[in-house]
VEXVEXLUM-580412 format. One line per 4 residues: number of its first residue (from 1); their letters; for each residue x, z, y of C-alpha. Coordinates in nm, 2 decimals, padded with zeros to 4 digits, m for minus. Last residue first. Example, Ala and Ser with C-alpha at 12.3 -4.5 7.8 and 13.67 -1.06 7.14 Angstrom:
// VEXVEXLUM-580412
2) SA) 01.37 00.71 m00.11 ~ 01.23 00.78 m00.45;
//
This chain:
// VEXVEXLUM-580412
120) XXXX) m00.79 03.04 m03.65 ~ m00.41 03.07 m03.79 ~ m00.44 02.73 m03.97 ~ m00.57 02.60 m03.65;
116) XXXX) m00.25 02.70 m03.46 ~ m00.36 02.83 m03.07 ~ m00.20 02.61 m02.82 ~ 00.00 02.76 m02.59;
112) XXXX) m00.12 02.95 m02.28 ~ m00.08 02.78 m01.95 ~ 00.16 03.01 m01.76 ~ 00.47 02.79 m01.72;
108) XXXX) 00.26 02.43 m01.71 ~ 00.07 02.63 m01.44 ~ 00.37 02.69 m01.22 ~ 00.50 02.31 m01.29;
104) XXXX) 00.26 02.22 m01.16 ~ 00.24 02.40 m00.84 ~ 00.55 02.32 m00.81 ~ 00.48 01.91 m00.85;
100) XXXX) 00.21 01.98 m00.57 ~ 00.45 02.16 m00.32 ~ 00.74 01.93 m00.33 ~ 00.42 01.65 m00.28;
96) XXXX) 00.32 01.79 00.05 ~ 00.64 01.83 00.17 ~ 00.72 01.45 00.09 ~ 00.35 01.40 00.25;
92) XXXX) 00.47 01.62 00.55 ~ 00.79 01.41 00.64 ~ 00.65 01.09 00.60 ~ 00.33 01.17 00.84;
88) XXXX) 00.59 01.31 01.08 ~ 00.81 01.04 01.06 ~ 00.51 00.81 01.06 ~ 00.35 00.93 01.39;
84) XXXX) 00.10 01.19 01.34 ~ m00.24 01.33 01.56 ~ m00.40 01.59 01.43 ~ m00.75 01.73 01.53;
80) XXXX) m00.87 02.05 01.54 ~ m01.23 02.10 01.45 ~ m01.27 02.46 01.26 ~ m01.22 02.21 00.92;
76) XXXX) m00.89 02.13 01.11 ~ m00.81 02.46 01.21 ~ m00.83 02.62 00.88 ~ m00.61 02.38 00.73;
72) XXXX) m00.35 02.42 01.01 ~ m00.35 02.81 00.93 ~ m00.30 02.68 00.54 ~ 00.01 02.49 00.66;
68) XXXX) m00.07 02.11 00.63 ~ 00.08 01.84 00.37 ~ 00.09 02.14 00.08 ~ m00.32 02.10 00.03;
64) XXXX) m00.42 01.80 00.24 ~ m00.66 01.64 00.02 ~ m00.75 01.94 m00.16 ~ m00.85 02.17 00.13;
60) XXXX) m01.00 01.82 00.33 ~ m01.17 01.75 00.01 ~ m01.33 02.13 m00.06 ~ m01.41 02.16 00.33;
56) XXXX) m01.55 01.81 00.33 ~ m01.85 01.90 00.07 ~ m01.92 02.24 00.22 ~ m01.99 02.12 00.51;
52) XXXX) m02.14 01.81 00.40 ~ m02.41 02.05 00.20 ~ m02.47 02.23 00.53 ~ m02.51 01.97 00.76;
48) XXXX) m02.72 01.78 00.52 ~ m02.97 02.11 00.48 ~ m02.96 02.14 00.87 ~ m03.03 01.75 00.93;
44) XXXX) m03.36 01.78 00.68 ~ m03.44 02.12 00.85 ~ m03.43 01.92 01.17 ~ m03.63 01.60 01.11;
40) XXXX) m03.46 01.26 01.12 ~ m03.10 01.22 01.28 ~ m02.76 01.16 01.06 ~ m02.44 01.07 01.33;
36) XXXX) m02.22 01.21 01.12 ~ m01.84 01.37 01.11 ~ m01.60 01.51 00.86 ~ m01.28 01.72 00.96;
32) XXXX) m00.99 01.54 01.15 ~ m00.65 01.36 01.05 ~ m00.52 01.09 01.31 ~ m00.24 00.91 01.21;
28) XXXX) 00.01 00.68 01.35 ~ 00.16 00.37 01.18 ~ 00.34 00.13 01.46 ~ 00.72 00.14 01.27;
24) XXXX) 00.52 00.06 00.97 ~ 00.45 00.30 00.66 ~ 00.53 00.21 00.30 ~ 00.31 00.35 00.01;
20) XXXX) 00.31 00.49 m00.33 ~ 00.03 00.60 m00.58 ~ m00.23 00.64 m00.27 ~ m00.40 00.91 m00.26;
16) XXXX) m00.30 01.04 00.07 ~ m00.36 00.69 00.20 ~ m00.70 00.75 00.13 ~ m00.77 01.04 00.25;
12) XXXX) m00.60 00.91 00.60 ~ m00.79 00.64 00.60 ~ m01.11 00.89 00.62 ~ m01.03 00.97 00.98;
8) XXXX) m00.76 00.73 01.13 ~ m00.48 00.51 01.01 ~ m00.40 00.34 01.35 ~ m00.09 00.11 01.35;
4) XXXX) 00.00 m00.05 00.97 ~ m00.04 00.15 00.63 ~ 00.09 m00.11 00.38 ~ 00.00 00.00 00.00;
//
């Protein structure tokens, strides 16, 4: 994947996903919590509200787990935006991935081993 200029809102989650990717010297990045523009009756809007709440706090957590700090996590689904250029963006998704392959291996360490069916 090619990320080139403006890689904004849901982009992002997608280029965080991304098996492997190469940046251009343009690329910035702006990474912000969900928005909508739903209308209709009010209790239907407040039960969407709530369920995309919800919803885009468990991808933005996931998506972004290691890339931000957790107080930059809570800011963003609070509604602070960040803006990256591709050194930054580079620098945080190698971050981001040290982080992941610990974590990892941290559960590969404490995942119990396989009980032996002749023993069951």
């Amino acid at each position: 994947m090619f990320a080139s200029g403006g890689v904004h809102s849901a982009g992002t989650i997608i280029l965080m996903n991304a098996p492997a990717f190469k940046l251009s010297r343009n690329f910035n990045a702006l990474i912000h919590n969900g928005s909508t523009g739903a209308g209709g009756k009010f209790s239907d809007f407040k039960a969407m509200a709530k369920a995309q709440e919800t919803m885009m706090e468990d991808v933005l957590r996931h998506t972004y787990e290691g890339f931000l700090t957790p107080k930059e996590l809570d800011d963003l689904i609070a509604g602070k935006d960040y803006w990256l250029d591709g050194k930054q963006f580079s620098q945080r998704f190698n971050n981001r991935q040290e982080v992941l392959q610990a974590k990892h291996e941290a559960a590969q360490r404490v995942a119990p081993a396989e009980e032996d069916p002749e023993e069951v």
